[in-house]
C-alpha positions as CSV (number, residue, x, y, z in Angstrom):
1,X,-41.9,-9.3,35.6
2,X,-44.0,-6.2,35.3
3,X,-47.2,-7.7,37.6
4,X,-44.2,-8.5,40.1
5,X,-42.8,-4.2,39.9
6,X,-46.6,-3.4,40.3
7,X,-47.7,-5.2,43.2
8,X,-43.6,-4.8,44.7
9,X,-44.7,-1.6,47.3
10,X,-40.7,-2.0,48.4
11,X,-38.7,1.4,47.5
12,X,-37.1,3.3,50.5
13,X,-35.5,6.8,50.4
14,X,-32.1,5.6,49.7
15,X,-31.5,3.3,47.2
16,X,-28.4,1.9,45.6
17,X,-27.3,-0.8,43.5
18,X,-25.3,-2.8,46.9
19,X,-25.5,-6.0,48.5
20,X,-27.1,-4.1,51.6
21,X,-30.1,-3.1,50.0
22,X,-30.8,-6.7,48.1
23,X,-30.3,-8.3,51.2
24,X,-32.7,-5.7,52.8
25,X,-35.3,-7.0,50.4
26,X,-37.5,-9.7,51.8
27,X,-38.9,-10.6,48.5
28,X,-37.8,-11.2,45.2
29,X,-39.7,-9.1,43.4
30,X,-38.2,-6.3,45.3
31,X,-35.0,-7.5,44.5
32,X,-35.8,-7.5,41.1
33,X,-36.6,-3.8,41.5
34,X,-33.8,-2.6,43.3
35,X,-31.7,-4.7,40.0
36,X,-33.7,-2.8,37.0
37,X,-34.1,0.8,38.7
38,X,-30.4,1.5,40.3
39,X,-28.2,-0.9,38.9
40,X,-28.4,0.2,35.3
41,X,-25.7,2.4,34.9
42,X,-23.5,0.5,36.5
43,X,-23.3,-2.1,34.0
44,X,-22.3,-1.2,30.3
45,X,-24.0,-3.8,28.1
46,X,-25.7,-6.5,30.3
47,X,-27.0,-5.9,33.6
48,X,-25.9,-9.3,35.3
49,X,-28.6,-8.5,38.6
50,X,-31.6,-8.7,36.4
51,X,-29.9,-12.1,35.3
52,X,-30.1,-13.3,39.1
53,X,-32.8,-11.3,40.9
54,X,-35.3,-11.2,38.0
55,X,-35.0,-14.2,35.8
56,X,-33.6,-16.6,37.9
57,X,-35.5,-15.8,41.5
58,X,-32.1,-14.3,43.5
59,X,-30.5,-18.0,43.4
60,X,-27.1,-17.1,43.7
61,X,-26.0,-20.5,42.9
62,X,-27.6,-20.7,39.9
63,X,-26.2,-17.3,38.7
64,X,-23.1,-18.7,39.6
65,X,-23.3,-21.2,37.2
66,X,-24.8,-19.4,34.5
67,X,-22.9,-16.1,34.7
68,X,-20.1,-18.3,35.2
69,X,-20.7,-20.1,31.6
70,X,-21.2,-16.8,29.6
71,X,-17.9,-15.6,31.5
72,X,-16.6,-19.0,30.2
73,X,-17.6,-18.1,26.8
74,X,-16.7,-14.3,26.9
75,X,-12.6,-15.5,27.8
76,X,-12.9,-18.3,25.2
77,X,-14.1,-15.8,22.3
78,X,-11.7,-12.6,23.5
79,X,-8.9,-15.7,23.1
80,X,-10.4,-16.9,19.3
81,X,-10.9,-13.6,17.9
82,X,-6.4,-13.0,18.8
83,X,-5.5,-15.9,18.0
84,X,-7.9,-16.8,14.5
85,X,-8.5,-13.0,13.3
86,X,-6.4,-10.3,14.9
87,X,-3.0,-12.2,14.6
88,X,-3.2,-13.8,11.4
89,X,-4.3,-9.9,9.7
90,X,-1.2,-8.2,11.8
91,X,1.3,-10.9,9.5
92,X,-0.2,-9.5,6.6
93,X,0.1,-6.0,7.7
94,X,4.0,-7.4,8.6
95,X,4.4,-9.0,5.0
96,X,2.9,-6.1,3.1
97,X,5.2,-3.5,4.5
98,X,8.1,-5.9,4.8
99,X,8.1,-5.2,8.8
100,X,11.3,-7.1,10.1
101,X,10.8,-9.7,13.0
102,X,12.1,-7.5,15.3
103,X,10.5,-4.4,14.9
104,X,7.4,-6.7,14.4
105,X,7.8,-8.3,18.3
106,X,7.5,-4.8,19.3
107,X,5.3,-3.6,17.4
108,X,2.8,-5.5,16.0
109,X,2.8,-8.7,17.7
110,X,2.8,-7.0,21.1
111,X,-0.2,-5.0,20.1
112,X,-1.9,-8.3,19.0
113,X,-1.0,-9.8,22.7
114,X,-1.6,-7.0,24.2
115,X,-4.9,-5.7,22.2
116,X,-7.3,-7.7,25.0
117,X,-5.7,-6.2,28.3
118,X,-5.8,-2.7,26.8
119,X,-8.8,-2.9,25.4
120,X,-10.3,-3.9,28.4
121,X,-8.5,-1.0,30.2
122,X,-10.2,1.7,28.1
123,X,-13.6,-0.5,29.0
124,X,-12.9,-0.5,32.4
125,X,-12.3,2.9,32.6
126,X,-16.1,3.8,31.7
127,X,-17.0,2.0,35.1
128,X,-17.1,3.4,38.6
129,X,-13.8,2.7,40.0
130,X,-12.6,1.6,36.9
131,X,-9.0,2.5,37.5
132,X,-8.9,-0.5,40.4
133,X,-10.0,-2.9,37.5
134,X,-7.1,-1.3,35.4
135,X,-4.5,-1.6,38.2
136,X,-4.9,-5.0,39.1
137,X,-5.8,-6.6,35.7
138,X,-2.8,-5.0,33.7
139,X,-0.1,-5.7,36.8
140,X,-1.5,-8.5,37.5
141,X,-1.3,-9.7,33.9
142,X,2.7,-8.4,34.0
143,X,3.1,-10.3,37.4
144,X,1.9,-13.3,36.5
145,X,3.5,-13.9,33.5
146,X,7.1,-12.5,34.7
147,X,6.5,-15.6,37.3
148,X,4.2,-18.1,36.3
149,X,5.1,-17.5,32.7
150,X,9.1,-17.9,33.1
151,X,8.5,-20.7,35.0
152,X,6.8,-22.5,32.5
153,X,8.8,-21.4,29.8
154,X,12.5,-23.0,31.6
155,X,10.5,-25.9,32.3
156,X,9.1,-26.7,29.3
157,X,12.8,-25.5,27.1
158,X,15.3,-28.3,26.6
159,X,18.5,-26.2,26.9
160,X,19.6,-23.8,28.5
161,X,18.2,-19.8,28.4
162,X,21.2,-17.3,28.5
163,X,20.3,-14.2,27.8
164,X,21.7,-11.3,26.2
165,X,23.0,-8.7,28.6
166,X,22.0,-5.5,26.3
167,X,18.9,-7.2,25.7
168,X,18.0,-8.3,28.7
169,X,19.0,-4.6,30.6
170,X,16.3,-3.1,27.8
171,X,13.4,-5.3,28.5
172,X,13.5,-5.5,32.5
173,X,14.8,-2.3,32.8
174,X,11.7,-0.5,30.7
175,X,9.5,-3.0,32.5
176,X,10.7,-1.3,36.0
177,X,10.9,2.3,34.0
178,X,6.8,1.7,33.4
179,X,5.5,0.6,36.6
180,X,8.2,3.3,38.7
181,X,6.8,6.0,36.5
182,X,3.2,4.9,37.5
183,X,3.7,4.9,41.2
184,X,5.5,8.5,40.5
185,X,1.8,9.9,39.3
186,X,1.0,7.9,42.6
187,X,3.0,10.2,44.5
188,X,1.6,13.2,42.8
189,X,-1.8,12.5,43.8
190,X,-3.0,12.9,40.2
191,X,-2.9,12.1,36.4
192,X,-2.9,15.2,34.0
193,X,-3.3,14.9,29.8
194,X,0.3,15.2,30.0
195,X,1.4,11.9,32.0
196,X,-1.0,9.9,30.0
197,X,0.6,10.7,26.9
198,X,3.9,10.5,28.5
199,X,3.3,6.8,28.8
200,X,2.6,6.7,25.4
201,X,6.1,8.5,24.6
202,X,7.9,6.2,26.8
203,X,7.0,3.6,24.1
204,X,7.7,4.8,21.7
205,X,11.2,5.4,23.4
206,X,11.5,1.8,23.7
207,X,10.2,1.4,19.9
208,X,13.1,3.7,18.5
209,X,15.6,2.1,21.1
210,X,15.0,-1.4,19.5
211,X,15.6,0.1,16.1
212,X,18.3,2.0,17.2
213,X,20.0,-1.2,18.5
214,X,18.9,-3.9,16.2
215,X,19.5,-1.6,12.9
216,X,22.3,-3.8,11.2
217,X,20.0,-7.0,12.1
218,X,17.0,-5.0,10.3
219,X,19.0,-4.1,7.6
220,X,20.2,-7.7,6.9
221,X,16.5,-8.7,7.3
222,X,15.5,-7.1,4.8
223,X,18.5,-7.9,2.7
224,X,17.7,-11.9,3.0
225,X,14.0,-10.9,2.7
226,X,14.7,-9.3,-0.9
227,X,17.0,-13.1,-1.6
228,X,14.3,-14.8,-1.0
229,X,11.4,-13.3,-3.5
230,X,13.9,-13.9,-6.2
231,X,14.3,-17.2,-5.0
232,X,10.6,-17.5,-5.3
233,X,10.8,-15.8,-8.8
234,X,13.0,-18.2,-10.1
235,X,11.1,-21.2,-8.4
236,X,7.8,-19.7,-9.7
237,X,9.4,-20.0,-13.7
238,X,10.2,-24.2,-13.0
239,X,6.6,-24.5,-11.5
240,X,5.0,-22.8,-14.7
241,X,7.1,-24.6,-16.8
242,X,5.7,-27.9,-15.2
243,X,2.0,-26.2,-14.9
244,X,1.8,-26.2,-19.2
245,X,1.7,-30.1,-19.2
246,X,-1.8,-29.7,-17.9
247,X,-3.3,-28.5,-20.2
248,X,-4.1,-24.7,-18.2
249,X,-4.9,-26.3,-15.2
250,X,-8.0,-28.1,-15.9
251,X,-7.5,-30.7,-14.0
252,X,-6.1,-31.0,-10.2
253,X,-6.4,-33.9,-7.7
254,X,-9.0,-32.4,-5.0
255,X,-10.1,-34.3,-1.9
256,X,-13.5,-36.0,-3.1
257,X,-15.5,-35.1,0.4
258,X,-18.1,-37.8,-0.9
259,X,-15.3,-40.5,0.0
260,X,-12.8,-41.5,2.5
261,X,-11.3,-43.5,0.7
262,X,-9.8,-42.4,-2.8
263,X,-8.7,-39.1,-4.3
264,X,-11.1,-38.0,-7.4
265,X,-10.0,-35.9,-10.2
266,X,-12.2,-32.8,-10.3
267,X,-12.0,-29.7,-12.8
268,X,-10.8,-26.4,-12.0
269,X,-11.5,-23.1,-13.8
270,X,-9.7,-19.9,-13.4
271,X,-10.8,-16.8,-13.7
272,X,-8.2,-15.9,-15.8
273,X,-6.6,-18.7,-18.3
274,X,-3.1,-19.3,-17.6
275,X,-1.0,-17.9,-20.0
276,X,1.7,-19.6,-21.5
277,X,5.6,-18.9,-20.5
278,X,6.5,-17.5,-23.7
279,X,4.1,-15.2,-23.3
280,X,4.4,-13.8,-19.8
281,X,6.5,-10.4,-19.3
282,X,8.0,-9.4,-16.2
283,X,8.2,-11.3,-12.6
284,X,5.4,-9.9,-10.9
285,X,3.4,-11.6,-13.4
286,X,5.3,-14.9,-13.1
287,X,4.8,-14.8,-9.8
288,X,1.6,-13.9,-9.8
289,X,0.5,-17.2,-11.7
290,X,2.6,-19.3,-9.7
291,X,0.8,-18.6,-6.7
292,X,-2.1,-19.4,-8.1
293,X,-1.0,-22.7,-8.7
294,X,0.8,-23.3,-5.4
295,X,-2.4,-22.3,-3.7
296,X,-4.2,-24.8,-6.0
297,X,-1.7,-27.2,-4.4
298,X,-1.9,-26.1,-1.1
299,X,-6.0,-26.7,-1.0
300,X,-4.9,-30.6,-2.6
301,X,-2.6,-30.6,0.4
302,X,-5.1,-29.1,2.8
303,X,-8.1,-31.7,2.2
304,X,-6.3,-35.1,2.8
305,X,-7.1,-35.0,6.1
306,X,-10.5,-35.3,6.9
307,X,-12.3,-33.0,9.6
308,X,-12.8,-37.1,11.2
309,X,-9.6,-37.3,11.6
310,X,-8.9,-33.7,13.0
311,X,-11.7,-34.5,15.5
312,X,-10.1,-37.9,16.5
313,X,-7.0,-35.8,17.3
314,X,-8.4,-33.6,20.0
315,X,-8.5,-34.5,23.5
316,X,-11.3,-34.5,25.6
317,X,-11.7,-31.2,27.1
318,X,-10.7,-29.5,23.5
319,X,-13.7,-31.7,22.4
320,X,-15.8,-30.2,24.8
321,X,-14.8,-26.5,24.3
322,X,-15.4,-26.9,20.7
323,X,-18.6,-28.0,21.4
324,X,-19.8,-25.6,23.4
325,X,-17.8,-21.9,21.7
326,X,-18.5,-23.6,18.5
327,X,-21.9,-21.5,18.1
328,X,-19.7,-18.3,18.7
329,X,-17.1,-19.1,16.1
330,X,-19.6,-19.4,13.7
331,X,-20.8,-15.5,14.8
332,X,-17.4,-14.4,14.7
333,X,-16.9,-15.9,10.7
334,X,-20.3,-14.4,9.7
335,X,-19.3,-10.7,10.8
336,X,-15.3,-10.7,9.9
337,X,-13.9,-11.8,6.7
338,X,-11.3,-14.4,7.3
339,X,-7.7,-13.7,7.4
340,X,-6.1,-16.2,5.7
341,X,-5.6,-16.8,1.8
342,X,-5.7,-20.4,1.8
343,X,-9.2,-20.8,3.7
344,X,-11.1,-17.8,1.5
345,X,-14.5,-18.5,0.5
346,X,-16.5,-16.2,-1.4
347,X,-19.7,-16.9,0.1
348,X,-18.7,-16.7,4.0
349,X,-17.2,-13.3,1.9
350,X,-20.3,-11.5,0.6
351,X,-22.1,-12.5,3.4
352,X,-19.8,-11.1,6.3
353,X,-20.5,-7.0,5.6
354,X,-24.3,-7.3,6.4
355,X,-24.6,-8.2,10.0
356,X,-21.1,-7.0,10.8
357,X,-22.0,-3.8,10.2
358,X,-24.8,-4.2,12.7
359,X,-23.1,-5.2,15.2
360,X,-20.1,-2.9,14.8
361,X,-22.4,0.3,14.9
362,X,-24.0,-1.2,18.1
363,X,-20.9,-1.1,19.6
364,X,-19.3,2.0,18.3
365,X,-21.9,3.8,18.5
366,X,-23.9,1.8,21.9
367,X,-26.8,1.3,20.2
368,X,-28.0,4.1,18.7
369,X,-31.2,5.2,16.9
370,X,-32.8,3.3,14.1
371,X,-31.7,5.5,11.4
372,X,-28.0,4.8,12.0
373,X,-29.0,1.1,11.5
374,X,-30.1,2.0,8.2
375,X,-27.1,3.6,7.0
376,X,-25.0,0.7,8.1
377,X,-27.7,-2.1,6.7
378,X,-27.0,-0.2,3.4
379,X,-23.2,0.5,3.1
380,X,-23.0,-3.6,4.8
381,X,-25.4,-4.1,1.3
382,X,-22.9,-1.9,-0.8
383,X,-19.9,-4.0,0.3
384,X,-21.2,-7.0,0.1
385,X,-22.6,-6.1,-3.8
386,X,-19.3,-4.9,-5.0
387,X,-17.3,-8.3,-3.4
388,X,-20.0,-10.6,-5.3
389,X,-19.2,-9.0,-8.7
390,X,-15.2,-8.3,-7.8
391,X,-14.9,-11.7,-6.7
392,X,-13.2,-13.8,-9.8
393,X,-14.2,-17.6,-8.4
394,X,-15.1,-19.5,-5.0
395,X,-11.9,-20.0,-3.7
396,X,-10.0,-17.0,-5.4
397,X,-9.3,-14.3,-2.9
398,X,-9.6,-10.5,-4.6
399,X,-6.4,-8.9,-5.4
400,X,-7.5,-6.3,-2.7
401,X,-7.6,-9.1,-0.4
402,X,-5.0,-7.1,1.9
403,X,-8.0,-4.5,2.3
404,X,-10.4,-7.1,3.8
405,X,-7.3,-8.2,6.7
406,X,-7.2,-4.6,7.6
407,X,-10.9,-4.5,7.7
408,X,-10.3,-7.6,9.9
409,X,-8.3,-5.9,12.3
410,X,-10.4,-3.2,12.9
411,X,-13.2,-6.0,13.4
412,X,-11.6,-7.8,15.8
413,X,-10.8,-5.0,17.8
414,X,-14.8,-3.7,18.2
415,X,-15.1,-7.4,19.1
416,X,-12.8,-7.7,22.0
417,X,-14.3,-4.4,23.2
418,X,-17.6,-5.8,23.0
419,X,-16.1,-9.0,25.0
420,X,-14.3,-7.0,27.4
421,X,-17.5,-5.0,28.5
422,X,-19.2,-8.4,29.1
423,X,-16.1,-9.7,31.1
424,X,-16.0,-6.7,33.2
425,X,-19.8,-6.3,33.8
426,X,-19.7,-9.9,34.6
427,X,-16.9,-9.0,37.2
428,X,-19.1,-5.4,38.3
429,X,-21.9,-7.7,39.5
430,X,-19.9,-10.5,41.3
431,X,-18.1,-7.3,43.3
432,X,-21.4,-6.1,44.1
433,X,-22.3,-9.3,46.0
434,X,-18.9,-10.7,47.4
435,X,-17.9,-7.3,48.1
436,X,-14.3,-8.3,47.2
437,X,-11.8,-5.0,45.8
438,X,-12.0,-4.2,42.6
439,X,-8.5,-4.6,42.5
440,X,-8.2,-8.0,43.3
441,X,-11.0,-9.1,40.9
442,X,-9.0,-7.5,38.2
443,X,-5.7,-9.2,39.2
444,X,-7.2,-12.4,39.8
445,X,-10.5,-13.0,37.1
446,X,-9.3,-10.9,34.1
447,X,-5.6,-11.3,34.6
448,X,-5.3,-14.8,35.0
449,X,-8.3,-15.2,32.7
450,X,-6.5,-12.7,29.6
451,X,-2.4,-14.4,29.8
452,X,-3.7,-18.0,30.1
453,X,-4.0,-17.8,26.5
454,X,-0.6,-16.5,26.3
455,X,1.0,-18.9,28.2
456,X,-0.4,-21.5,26.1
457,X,1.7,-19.8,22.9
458,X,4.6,-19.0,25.2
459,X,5.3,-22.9,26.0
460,X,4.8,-24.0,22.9
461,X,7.6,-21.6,21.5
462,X,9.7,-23.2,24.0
463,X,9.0,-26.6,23.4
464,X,10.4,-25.7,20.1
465,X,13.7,-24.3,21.0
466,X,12.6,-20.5,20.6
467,X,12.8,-20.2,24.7
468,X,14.5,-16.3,24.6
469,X,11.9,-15.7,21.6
470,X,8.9,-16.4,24.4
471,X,10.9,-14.1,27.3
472,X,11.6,-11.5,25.4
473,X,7.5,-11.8,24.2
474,X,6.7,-11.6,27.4
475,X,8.5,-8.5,28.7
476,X,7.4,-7.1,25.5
477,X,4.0,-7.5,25.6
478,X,4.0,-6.4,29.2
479,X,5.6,-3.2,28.6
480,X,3.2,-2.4,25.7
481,X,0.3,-3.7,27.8
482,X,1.6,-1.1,30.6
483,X,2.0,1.8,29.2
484,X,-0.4,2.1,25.9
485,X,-2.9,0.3,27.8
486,X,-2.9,2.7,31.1
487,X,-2.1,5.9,28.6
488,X,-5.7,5.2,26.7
489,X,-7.1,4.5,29.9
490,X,-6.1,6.8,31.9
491,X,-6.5,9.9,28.6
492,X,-9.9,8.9,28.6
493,X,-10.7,9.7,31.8
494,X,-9.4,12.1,31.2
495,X,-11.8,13.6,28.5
496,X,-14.5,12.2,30.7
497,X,-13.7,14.8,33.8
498,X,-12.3,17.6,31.3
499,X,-9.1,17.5,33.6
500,X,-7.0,15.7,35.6
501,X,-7.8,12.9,37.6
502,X,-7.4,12.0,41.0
503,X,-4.7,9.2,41.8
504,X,-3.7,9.5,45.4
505,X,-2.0,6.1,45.6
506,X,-0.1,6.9,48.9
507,X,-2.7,9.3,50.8
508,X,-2.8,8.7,54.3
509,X,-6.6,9.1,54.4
510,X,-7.3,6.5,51.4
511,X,-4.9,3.9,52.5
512,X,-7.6,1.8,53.0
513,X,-8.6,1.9,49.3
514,X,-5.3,1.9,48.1
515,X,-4.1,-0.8,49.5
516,X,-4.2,-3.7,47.2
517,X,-3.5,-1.5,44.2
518,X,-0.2,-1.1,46.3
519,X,0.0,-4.4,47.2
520,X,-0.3,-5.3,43.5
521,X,2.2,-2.4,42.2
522,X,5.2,-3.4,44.8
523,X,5.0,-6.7,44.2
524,X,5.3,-6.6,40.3
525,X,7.7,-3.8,41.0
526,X,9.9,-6.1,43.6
527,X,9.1,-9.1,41.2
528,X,10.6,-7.5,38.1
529,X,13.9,-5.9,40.5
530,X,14.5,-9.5,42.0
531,X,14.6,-10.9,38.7
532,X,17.0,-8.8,37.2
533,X,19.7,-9.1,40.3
534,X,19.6,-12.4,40.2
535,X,19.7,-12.9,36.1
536,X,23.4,-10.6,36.5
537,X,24.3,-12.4,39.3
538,X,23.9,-16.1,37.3
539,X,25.4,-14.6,34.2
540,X,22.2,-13.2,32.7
541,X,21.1,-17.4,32.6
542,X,17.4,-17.8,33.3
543,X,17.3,-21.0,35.2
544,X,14.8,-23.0,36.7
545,X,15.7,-22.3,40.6
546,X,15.7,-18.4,39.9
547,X,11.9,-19.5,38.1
548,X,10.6,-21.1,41.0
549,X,11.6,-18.7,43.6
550,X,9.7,-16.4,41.1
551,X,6.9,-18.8,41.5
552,X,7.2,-19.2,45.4
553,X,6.7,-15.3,45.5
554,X,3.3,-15.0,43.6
555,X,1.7,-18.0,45.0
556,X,2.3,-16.5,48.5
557,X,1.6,-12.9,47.5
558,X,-1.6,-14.4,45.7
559,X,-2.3,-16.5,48.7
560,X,-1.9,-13.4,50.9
561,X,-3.3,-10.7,49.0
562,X,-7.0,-13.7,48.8
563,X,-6.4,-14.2,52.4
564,X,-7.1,-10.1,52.7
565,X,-9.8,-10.0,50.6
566,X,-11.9,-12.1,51.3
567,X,-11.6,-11.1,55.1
568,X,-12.4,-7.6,54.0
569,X,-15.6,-8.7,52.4
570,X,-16.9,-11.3,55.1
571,X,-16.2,-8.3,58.4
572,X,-17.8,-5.6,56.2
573,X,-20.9,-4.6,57.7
């Protein structure tokens, strides 16, 4: 590559990272020098023209399928990270602080559906024109689920969705609340400190609403909460009680992995020897055996079904994406502890600190000098030390094991930033050669590509009668989506031009350049108002013929707003 930059004698007086100048370029290894010299900086981690104009000769088909693979693989990990780290550690956070399942839908679960599409806000804010990405991938998201989504949702559900009219007035009506206050900073012409946290305060208006409303619910939660740990006291006693004829445990049926066939008995030590009943004071203690013996249980449970069988089970394309994500799963479990109690293994466990702290500086810190490596090869040695001599057995988890989930959150979250700056340098260097808006990238690519995961969850809720459960996910994850997501964005640029930042959505002058992000705003905007006046007017019933007229008005604002873009790219000279 270096004998091509030395015999390349193409560099005019102007120079920029455009299609223009790499069509301008008669050779590739001109191409290839325009890619490593201007486009740099506008890429955050990897710098997609070197990938076509210096490895792979300018062949734009073959970028297309490669970039298009790692793009593949960037969705697929953003969506395995949510669904197998993130969300599992928020239930624990949720159990551990005894968070009711309503204030938990608003809370916690919407930040875990949510975490990708702000996340990749606050990513796409470091790039030029960042706030197009943000406008059209976080509406977008909004629109196509409060469409698409619905529809799905009253086609898949067996009865019949009525909602409540309290509820229903909250959830729409912030939804409208978000997106009205965003085209009022439109009309300002800019976005101070002040309205980015506003958006902020706006949630937590809505957080505080839902408590205020759902108190006596919470309350009762909590109450039937508290019912069921004695319950579990008292069922812990009768399990001990059958635990002593034994003989402490020594011996449990464990799936023999050596055979299909039979089960073998295996022996089992604990860490600590079970105590007898006579002997144990206080429930805490009682319980805390008896878990220990349902989770010996639950592995028995666990391991009748052979990974064969689990295979056998999958259909054909889940075949295939296992295949091919399976090398990033494995990443992903050797830099974050798992989640889950039941699938703890100490060695996946001691190993995990050492290259996750790597990689988490690399991020954090975007690759910084050597020394700073050091410090975090170190404390990743420290950790992983004081888990190996903490640990009590293989398959025990720590009784700080709630430490290692938090750890896990904040984990996955440096991972779907690192995913997101992938996703939208992938999208940077396809703009740069189609030449399509910004905007429309992010409504279409990362919009489509970030809720087709939650989609997936959304039906299956349905399918098993918990159809309001999946709308009123929806319009909460939207509305935390909407306003955390474009308050971090918009608060870090913010700090980036120590003041306020220009937003002149409805300038004369700009209309031009603003007008898919107003395309995109009035639609979701008209989307949301259409849905409420036609839920009153069918008695707050979500049906399926109010769905697909929902459906009938994204397909032809997405046909529409293509239609535009790409006809804006192809007469641009």
């Amino acid at each position: 590559m270096l004998e091509h930059l030395s015999t390349a004698p193409y560099e005019p007086k102007i120079l920029s990272c455009q299609k223009s100048d790499f069509l301008s370029a008669t050779e590739h290894s001109q191409q290839c020098y325009i890619a490593q010299q201007y486009c740099q900086h506008d890429f955050l981690y990897f710098n997609y023209s070197i990938l076509s104009y210096c490895w792979l000769n300018g062949s734009i088909m073959t970028t297309l399928m490669v970039s298009g693979f790692v793009g593949y693989l960037v969705y697929n990990g953003i969506s395995e990270i949510i669904k197998e780290f993130l969300i599992p550690s928020l239930e624990a956070v949720k159990v551990k602080f005894d968070v009711s399942e309503i204030m938990a839908g608003v809370t916690l679960l919407a930040f875990g559906n949510g975490a990708g599409d702000v996340l990749t806000a606050l990513v796409a804010s470091s790039y030029p024109g960042g706030i197009d990405y943000n406008i059209g991938a976080t509406m977008g998201a909004g629109f196509f689920l409060c469409s698409i989504g619905v529809y799905l949702i009253t086609k898949t559900s067996k009865s019949q969705i009525k909602m409540d009219p309290v509820h229903f007035w909250r959830n729409v009506g912030f939804q409208i609340i978000s997106i009205f206050v965003i085209m009022v900073f439109g009309v300002i012409g800019q976005i101070s400190y002040f309205s980015s946290i506003s958006l902020t305060v706006l949630y937590l208006i809505l957080v505080s609403l839902v408590y205020y409303q759902e108190r006596d619910k919470i309350l009762k939660s909590r109450k039937d909460s508290l019912g069921e740990r004695l319950q579990t006291v008292h069922e812990a006693k009768y399990d001990l009680e059958i635990a002593q004829r034994f003989d402490d445990m020594k011996l449990l049926y464990l799936w023999d992995k050596k055979s299909e066939q039979e089960l073998a008995a295996k022996p089992v030590k604990w860490a600590t020897p079970l105590i007898r009943l006579n002997y144990v004071t206080g429930d805490a203690r009682v319980k805390m055996l008896a878990k220990k013996f349902r989770f010996a249980v639950q592995l028995t449970m666990a391991n009748i079904e052979t990974q064969r069988q689990k295979w056998e089970r999958l259909s054909l394309y889940e075949k295939i994406r296992a295949i091919i994500i399976y090398p990033l799963i494995q990443i992903f479990k050797y830099t974050l502890p798992g989640p889950k109690e039941d699938q703890f293994d100490k060695n996946q466990a001691i190993i995990f600190p050492i290259p996750g702290s790597i990689f988490f500086v690399s991020v954090v810190f975007s690759f910084p000098h050597w020394w700073v490596y050091f410090l975090a090869l170190l404390f990743g040695f420290g950790i992983s030390i004081f888990l190996n001599t903490t640990i009590p057995s293989q398959k025990t988890p720590p009784k700080y094991f709630f430490y290692l989930q938090l750890y896990c959150i904040l984990g996955s979250l440096v991972w779907i930033f690192f995913l997101s700056g992938l996703l939208i340098d992938f999208l940077q260097f396809w703009g740069i050669i189609t030449e399509l808006n910004k905007t429309y990238l992010g409504f279409s690519l990362i919009a489509m590509g970030n809720v087709l995961p939650d989609c997936i969850t959304l039906v299956s809720l349905a399918e098993e009668g918990y159809a309001i459960m999946a709308l009123n996910g929806i319009y909460f994850g939207q509305m935390f989506t909407n306003l955390i997501g474009f308050s971090v964005a918009f608060l870090k640029q913010n700090f980036v031009n120590n003041g306020p930042i220009k937003f002149n959505l409805f300038s004369i002058i700009d209309i031009e350049q603003n007008a898919f992000k107003l395309m995109v705003i009035l639609a979701a905007f008209l989307n949301l108002l259409f849905t409420l006046i036609m839920a009153v007017r069918n008695h707050y019933i979500i049906s399926k013929s109010i769905a697909k007229l929902l459906t009938i008005f994204y397909c032809v604002f997405f046909t529409l707003s293509s239609s535009s873009a790409f006809y804006h790219a192809w007469t641009k000279k």
